[in-house]
MOPAC internal coordinates of N, CA, C and O (Angstrom, degrees):
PM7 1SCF
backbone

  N    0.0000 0     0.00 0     0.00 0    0    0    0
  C    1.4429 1     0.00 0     0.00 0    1    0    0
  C    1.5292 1   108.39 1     0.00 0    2    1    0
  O    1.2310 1   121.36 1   -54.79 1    3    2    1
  N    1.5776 1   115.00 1   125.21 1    3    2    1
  C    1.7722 1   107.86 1   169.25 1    5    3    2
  C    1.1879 1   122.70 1   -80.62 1    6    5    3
  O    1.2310 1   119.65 1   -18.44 1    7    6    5
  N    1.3325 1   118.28 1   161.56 1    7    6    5
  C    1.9969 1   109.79 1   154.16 1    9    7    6
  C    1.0020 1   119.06 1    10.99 1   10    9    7
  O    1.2310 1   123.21 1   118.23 1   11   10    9
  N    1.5762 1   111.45 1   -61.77 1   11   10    9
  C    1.6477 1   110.32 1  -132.51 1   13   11   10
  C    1.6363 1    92.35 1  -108.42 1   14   13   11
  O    1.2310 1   120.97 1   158.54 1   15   14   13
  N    0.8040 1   115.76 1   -21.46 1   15   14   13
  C    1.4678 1   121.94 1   154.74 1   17   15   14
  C    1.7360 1   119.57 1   -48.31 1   18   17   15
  O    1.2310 1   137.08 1   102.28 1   19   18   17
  N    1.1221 1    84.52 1   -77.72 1   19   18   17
  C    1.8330 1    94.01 1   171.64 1   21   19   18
  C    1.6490 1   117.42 1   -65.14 1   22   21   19
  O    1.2310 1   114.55 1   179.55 1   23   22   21
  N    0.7696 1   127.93 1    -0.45 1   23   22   21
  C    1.6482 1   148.82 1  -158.65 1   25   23   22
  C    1.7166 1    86.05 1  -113.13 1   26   25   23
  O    1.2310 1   115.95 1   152.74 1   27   26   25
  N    1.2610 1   125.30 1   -27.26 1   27   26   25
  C    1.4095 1   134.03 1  -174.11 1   29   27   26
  C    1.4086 1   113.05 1  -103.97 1   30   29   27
  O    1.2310 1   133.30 1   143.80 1   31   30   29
  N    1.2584 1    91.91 1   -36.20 1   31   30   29
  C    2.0894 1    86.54 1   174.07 1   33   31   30
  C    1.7196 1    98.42 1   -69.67 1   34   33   31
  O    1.2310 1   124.39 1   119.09 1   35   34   33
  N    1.4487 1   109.18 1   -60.91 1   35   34   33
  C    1.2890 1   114.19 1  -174.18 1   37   35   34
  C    1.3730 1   121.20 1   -19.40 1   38   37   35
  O    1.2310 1   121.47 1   119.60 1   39   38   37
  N    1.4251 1   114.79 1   -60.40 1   39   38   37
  C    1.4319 1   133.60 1  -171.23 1   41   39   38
  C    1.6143 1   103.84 1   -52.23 1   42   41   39
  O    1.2310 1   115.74 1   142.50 1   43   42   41
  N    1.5752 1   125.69 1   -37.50 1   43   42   41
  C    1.0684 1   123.38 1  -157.73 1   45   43   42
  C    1.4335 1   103.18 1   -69.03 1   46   45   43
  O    1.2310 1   119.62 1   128.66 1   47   46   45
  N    1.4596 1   118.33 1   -51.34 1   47   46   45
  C    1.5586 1   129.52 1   166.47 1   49   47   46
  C    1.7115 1   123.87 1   -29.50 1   50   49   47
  O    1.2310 1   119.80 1   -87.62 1   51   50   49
  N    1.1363 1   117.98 1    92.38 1   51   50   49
  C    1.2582 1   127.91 1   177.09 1   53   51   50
  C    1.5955 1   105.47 1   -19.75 1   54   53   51
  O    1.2310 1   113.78 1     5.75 1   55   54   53
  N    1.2791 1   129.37 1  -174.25 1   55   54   53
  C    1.5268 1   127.72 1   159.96 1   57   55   54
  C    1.7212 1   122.09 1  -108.57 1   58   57   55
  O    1.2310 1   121.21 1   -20.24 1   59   58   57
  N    1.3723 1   115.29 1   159.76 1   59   58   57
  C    1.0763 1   112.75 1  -131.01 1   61   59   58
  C    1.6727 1   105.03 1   -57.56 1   62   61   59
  O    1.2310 1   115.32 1   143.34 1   63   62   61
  N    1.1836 1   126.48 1   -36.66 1   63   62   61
  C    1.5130 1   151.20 1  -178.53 1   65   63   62
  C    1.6884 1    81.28 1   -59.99 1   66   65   63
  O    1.2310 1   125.30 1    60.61 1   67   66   65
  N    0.7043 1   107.43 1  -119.39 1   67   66   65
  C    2.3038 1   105.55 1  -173.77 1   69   67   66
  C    1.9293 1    93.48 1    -5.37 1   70   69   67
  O    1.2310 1   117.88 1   114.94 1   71   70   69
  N    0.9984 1   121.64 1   -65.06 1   71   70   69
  C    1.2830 1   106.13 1  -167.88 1   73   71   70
  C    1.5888 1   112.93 1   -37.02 1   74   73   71
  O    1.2310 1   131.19 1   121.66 1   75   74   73
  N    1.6955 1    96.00 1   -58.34 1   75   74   73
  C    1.6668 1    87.21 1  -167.67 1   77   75   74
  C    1.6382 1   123.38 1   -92.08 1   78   77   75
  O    1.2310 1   126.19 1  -157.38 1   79   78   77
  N    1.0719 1   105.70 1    22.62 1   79   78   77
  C    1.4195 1   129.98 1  -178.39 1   81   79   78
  C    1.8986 1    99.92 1  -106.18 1   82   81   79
  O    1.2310 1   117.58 1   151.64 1   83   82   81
  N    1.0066 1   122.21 1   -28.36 1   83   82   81
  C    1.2720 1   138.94 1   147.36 1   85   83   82
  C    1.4404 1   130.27 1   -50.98 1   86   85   83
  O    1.2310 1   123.32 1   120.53 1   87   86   85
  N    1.0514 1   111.24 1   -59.47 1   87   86   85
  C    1.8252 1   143.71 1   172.83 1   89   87   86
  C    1.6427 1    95.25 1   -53.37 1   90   89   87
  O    1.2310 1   128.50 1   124.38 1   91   90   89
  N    1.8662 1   101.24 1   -55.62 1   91   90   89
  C    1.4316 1    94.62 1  -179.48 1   93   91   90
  C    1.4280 1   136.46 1   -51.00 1   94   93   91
  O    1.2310 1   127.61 1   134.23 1   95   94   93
  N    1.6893 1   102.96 1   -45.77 1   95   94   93
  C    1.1824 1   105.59 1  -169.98 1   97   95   94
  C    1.4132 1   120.73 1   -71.23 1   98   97   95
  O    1.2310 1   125.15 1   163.82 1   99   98   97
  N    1.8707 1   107.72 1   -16.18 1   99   98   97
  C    1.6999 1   101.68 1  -174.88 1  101   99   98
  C    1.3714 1    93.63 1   -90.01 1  102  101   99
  O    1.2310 1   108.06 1   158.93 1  103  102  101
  N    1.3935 1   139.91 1   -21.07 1  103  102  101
  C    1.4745 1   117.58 1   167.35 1  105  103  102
  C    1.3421 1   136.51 1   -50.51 1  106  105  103
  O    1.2310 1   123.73 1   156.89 1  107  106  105
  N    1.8524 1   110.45 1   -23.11 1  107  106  105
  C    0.9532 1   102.87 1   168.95 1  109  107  106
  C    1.6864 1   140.59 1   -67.06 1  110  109  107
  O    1.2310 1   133.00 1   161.24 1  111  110  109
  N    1.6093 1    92.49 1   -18.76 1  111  110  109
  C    1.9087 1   123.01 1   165.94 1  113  111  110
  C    1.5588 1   101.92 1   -61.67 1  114  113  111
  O    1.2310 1   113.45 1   165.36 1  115  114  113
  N    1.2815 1   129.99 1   -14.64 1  115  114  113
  C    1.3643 1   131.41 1  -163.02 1  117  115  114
  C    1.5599 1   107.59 1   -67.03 1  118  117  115
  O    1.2310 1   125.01 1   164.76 1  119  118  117
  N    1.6696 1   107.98 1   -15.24 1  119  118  117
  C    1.0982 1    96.04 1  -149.02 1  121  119  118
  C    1.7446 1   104.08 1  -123.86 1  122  121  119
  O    1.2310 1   121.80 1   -33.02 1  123  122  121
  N    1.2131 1   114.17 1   146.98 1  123  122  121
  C    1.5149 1    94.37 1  -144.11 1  125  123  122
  C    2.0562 1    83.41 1  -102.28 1  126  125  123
  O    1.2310 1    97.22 1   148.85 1  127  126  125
  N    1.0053 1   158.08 1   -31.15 1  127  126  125
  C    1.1796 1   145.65 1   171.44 1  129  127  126
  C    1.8187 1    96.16 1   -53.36 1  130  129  127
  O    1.2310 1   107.13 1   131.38 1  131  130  129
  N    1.1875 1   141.58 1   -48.62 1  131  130  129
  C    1.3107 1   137.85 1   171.97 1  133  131  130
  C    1.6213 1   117.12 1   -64.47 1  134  133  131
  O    1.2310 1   122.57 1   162.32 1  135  134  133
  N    1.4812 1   112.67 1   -17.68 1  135  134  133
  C    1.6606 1   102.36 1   169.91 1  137  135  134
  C    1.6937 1    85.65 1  -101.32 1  138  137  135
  O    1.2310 1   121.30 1   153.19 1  139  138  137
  N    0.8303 1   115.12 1   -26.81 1  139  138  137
  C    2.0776 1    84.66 1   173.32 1  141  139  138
  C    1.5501 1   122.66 1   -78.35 1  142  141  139
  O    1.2310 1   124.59 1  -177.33 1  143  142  141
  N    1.4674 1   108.79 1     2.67 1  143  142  141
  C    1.5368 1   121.34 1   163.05 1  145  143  142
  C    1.5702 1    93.94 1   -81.96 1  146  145  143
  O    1.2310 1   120.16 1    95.20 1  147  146  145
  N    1.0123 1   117.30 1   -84.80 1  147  146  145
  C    1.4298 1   110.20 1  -176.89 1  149  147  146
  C    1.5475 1   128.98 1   -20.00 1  150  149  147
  O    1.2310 1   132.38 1   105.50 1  151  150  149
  N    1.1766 1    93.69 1   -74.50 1  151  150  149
  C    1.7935 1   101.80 1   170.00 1  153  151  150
  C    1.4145 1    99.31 1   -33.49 1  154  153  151
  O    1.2310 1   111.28 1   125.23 1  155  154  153
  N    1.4532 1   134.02 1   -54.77 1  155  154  153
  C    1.5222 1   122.43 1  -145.60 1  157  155  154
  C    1.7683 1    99.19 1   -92.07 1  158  157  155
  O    1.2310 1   122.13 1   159.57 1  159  158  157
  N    1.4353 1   113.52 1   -20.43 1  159  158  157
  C    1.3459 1   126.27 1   156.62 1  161  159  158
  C    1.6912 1   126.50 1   -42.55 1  162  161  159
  O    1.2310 1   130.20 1   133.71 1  163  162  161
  N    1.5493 1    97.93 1   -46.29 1  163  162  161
  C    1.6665 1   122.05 1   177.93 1  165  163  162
  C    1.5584 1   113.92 1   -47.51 1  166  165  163
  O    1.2310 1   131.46 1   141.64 1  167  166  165
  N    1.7532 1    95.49 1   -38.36 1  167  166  165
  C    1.2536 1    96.89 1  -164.63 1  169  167  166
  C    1.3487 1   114.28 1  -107.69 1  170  169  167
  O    1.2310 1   121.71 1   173.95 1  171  170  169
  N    1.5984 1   114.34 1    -6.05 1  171  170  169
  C    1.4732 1   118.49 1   158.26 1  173  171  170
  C    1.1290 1   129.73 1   158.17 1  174  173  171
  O    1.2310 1   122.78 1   -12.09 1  175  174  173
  N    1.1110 1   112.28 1   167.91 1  175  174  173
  C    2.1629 1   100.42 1  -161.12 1  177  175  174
  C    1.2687 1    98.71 1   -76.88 1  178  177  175
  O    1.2310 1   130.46 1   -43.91 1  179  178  177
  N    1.2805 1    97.43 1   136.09 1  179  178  177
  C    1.3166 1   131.63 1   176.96 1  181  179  178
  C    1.4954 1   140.32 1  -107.64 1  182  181  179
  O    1.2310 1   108.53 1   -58.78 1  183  182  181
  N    1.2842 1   139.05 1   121.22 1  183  182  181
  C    1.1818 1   115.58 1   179.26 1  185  183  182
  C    1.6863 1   123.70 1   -90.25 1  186  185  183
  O    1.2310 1   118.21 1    -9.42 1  187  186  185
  N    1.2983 1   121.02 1   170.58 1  187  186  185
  C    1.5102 1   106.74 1  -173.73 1  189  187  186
  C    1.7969 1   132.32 1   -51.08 1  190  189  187
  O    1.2310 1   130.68 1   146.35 1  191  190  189
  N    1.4329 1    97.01 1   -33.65 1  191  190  189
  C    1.2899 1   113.77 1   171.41 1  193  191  190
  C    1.1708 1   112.65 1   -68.59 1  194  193  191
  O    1.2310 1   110.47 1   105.14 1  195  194  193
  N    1.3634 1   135.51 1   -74.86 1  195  194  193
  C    1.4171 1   120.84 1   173.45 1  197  195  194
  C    1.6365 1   113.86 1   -36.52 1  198  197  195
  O    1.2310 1   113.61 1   141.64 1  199  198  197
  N    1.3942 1   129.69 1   -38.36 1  199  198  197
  C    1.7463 1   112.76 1  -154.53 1  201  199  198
  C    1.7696 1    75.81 1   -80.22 1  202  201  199
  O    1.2310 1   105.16 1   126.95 1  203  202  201
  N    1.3819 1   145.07 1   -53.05 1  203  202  201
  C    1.3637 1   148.00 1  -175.93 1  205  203  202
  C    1.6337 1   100.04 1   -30.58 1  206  205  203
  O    1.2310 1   118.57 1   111.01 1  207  206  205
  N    1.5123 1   120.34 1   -68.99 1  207  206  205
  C    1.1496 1   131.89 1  -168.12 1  209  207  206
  C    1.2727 1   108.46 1   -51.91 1  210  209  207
  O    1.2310 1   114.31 1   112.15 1  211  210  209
  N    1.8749 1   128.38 1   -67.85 1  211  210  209
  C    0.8840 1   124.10 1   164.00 1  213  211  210
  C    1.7156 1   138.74 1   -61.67 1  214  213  211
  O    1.2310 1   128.07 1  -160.91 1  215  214  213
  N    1.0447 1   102.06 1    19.09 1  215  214  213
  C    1.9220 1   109.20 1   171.53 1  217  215  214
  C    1.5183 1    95.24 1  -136.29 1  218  217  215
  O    1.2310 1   117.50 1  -169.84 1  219  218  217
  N    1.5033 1   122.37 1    10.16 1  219  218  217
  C    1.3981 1   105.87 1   161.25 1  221  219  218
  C    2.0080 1   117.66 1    78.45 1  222  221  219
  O    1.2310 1   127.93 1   173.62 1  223  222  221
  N    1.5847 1   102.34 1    -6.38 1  223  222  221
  C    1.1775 1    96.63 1  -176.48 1  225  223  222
  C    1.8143 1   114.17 1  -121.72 1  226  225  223
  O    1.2310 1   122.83 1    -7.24 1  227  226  225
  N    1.2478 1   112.19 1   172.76 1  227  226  225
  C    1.2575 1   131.48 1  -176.93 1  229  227  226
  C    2.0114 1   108.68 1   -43.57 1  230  229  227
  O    1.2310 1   125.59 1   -51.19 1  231  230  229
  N    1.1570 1   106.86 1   128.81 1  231  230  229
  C    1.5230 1   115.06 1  -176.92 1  233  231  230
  C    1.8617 1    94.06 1   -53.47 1  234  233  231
  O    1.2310 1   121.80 1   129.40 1  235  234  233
  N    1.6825 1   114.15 1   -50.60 1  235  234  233
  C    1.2966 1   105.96 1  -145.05 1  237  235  234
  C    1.9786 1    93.73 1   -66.45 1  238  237  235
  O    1.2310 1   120.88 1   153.51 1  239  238  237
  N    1.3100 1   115.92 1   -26.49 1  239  238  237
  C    1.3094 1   109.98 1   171.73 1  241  239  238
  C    1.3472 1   116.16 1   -69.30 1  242  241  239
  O    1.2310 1   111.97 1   136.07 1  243  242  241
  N    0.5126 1   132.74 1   -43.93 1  243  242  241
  C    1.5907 1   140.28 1  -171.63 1  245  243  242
  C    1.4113 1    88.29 1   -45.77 1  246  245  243
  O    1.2310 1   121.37 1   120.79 1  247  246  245
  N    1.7629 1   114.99 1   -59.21 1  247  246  245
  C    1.7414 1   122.04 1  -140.89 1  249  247  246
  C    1.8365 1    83.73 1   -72.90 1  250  249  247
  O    1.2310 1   113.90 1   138.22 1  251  250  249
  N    1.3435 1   129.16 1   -41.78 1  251  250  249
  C    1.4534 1   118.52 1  -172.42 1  253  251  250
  C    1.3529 1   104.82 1   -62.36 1  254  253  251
  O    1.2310 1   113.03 1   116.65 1  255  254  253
  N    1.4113 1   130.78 1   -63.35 1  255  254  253
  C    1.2402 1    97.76 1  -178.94 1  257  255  254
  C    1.4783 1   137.99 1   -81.42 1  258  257  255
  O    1.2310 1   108.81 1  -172.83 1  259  258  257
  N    1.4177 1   138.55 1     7.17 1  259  258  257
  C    1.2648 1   143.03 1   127.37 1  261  259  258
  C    1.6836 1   114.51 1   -29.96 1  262  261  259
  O    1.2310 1   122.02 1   121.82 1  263  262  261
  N    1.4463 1   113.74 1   -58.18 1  263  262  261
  C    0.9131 1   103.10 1   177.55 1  265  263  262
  C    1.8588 1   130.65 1   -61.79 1  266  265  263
  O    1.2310 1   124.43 1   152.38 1  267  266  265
  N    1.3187 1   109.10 1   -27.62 1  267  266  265
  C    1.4935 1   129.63 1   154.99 1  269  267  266
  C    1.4920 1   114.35 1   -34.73 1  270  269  267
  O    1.2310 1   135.67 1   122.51 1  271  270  269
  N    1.4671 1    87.29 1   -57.49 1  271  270  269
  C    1.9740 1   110.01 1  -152.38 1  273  271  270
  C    1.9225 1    82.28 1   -73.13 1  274  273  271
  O    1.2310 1   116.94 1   158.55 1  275  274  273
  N    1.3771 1   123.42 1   -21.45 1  275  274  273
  C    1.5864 1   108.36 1  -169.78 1  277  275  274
  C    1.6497 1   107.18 1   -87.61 1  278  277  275
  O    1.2310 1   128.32 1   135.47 1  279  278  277
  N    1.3828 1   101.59 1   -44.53 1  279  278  277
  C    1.5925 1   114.68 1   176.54 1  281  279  278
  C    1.7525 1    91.24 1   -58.01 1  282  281  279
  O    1.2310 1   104.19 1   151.83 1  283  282  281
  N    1.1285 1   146.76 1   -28.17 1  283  282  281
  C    1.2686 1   121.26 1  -171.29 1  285  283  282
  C    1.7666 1    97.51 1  -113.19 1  286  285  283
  O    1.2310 1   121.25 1  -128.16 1  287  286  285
  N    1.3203 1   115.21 1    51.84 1  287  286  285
  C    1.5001 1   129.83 1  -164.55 1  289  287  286
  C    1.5059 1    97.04 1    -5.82 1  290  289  287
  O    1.2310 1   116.80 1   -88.72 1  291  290  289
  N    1.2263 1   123.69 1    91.28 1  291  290  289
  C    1.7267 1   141.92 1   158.04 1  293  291  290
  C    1.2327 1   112.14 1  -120.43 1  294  293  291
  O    1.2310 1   119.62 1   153.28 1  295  294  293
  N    1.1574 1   118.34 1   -26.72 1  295  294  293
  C    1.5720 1   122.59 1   157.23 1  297  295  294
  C    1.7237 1   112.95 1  -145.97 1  298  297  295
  O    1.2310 1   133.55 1    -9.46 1  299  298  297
  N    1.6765 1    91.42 1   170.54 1  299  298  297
  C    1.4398 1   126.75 1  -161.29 1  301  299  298
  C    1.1875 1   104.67 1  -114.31 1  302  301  299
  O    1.2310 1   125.26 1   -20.07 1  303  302  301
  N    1.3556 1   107.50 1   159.93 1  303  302  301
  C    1.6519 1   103.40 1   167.28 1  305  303  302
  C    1.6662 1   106.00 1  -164.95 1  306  305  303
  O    1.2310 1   121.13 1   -17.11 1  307  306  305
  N    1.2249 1   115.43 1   162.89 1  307  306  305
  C    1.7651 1   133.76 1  -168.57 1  309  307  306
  C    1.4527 1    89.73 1  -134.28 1  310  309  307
  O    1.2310 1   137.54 1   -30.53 1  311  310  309
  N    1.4961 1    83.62 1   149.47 1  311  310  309
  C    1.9099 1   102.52 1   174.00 1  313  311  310
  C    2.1817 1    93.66 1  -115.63 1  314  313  311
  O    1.2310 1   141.10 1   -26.19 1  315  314  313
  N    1.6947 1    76.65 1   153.81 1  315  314  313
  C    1.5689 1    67.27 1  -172.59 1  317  315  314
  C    1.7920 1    92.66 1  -151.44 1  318  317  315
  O    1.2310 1   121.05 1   -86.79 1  319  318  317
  N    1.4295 1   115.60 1    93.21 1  319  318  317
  C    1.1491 1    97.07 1  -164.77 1  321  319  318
  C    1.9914 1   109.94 1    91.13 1  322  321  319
  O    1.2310 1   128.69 1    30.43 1  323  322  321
  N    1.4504 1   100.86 1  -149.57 1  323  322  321
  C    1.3903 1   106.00 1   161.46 1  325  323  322
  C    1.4290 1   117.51 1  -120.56 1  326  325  323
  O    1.2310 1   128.63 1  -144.12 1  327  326  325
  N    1.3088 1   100.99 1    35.88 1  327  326  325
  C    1.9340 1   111.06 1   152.48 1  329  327  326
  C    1.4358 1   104.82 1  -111.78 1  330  329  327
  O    1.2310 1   131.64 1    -5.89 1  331  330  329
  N    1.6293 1    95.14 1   174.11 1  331  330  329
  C    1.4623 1   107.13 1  -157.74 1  333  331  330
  C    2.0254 1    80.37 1  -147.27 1  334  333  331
  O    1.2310 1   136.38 1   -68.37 1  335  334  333
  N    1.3984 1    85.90 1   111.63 1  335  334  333
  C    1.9702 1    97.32 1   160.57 1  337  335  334
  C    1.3743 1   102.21 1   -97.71 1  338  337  335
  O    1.2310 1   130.17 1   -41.60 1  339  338  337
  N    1.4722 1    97.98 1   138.40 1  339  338  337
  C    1.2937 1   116.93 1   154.06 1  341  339  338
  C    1.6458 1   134.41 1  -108.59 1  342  341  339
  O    1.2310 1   118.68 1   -60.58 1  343  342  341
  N    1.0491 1   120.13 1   119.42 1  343  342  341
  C    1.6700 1   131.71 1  -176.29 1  345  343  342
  C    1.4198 1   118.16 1   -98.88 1  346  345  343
  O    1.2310 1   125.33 1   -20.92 1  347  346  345
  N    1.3427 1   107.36 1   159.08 1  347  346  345
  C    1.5575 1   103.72 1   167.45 1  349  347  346
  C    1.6039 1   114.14 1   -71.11 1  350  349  347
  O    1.2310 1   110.30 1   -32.12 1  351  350  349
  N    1.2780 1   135.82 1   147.88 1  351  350  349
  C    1.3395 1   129.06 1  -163.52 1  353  351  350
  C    2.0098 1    99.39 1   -80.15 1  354  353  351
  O    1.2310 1   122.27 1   153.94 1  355  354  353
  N    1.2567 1   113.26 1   -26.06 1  355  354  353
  C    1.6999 1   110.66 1  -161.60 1  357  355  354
  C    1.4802 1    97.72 1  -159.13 1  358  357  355
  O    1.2310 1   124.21 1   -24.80 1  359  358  357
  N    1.0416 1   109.52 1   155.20 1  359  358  357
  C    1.9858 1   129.55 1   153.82 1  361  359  358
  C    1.4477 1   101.01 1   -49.22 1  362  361  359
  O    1.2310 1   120.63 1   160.27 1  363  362  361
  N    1.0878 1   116.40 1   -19.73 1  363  362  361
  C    1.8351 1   101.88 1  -164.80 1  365  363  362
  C    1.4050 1    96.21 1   -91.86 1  366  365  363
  O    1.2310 1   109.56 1   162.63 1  367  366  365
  N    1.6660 1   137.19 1   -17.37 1  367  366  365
  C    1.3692 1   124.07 1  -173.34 1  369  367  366
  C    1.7335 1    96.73 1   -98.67 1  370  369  367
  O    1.2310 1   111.59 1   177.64 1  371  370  369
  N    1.4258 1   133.45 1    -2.36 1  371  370  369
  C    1.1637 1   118.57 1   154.86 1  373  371  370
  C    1.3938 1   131.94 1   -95.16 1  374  373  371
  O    1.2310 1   123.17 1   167.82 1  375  374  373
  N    1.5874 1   111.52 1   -12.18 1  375  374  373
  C    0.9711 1   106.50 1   154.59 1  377  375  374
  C    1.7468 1   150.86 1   -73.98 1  378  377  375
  O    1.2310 1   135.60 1   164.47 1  379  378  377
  N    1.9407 1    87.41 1   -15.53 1  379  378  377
  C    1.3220 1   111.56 1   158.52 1  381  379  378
  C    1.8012 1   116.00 1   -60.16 1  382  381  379
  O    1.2310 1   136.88 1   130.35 1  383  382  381
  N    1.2901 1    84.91 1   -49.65 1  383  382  381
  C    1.6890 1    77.39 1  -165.61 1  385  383  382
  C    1.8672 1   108.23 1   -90.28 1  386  385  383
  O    1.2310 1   126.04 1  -172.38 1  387  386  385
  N    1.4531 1   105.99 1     7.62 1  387  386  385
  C    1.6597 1    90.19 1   155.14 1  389  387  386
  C    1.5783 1   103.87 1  -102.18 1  390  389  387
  O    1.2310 1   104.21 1   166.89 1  391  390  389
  N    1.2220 1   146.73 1   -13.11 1  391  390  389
  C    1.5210 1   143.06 1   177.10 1  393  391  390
  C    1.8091 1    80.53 1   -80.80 1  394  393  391
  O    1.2310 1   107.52 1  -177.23 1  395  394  393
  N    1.1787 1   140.87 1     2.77 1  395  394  393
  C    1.5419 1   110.92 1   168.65 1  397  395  394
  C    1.6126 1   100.31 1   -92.43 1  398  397  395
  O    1.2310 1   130.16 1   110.18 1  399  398  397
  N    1.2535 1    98.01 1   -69.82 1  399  398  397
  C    1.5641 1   107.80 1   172.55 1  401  399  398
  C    1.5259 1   115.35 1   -29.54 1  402  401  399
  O    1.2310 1   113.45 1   152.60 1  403  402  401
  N    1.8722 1   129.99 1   -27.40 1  403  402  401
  C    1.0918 1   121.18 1  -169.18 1  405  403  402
  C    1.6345 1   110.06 1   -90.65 1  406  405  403
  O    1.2310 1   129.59 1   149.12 1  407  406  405
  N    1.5278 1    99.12 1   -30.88 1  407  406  405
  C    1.1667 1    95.70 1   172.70 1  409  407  406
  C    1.7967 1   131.05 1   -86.02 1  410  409  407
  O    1.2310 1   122.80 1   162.19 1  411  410  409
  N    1.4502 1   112.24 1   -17.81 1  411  410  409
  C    0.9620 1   117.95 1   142.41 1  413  411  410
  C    2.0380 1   134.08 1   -38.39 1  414  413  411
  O    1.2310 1   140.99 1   124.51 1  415  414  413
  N    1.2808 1    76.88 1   -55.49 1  415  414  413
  C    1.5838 1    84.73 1   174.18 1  417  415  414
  C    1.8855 1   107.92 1   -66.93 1  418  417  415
  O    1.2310 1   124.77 1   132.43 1  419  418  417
  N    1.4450 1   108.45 1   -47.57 1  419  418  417
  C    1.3719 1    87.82 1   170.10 1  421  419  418
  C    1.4726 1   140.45 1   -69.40 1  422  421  419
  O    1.2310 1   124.90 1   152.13 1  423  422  421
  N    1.5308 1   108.19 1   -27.87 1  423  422  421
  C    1.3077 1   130.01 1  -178.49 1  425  423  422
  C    1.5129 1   112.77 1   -66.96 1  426  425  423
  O    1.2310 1   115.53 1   120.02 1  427  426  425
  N    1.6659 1   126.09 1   -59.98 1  427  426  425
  C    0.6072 1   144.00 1   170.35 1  429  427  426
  C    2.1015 1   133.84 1   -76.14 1  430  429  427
  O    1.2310 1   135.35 1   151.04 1  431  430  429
  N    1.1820 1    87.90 1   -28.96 1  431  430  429
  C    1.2940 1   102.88 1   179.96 1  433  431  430
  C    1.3516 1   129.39 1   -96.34 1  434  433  431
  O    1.2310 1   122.84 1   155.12 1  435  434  433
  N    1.7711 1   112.15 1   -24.88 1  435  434  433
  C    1.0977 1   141.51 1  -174.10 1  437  435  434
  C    1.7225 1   117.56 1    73.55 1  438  437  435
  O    1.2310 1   126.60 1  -178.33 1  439  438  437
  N    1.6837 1   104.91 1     1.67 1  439  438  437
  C    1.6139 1    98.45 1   162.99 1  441  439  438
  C    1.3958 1   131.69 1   -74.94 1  442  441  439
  O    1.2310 1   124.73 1   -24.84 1  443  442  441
  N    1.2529 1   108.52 1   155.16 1  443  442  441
  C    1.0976 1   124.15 1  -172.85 1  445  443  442
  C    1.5831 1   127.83 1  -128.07 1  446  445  443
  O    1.2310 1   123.01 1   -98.89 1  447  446  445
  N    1.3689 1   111.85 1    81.11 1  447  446  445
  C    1.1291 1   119.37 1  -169.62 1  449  447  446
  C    1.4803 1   135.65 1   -82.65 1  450  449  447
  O    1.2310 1   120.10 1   180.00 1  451  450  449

């Protein structure tokens, strides 16, 4: 391969700041109590108590990583009263997490959808 070849892959690579600002955001998927917020997000706004209730765990955990999942804008939220719903922020974080699940299922599962 010459220069100008590699001079061509190069370019494709975001810069270094986008890279790890990139890096960041899929770490936050790293974490599997925060993709079972998500998932339960997918299917509809939620308030803290219910996603707590339904994953079986402590509200004050729940509220830290929500609060994570907002600082890394993956979700949204409305006050309504003195509750607080939480949503997925865009189409693009459910479409992430069904291309995970799909490839999972193929990778791991051997389906093929």
């Amino acid at each position: 391969m010459d220069k100008q070849e590699i001079g061509k892959l190069s370019a494709g690579i975001p810069l270094d700041e986008e890279v790890g600002d990139i890096a960041d955001f899929f770490k936050v998927f790293g974490d599997p109590t925060r993709l079972k917020i998500l998932f339960l997000l997918e299917q509809s706004e939620l308030s803290v108590n219910i996603i707590a209730e339904t994953l079986g765990m402590h509200q004050s955990t729940i509220s830290q990583q929500l609060k994570l999942l907002r600082a890394s804008r993956l979700v949204k939220h409305r006050k309504e009263g003195r509750r607080i719903y939480y949503s997925l922020n865009d189409d693009h974080i459910a479409r992430i997490l069904s291309m995970g699940v799909e490839h999972y299922e193929e990778t791991f599962l051997g389906r093929h959808i």
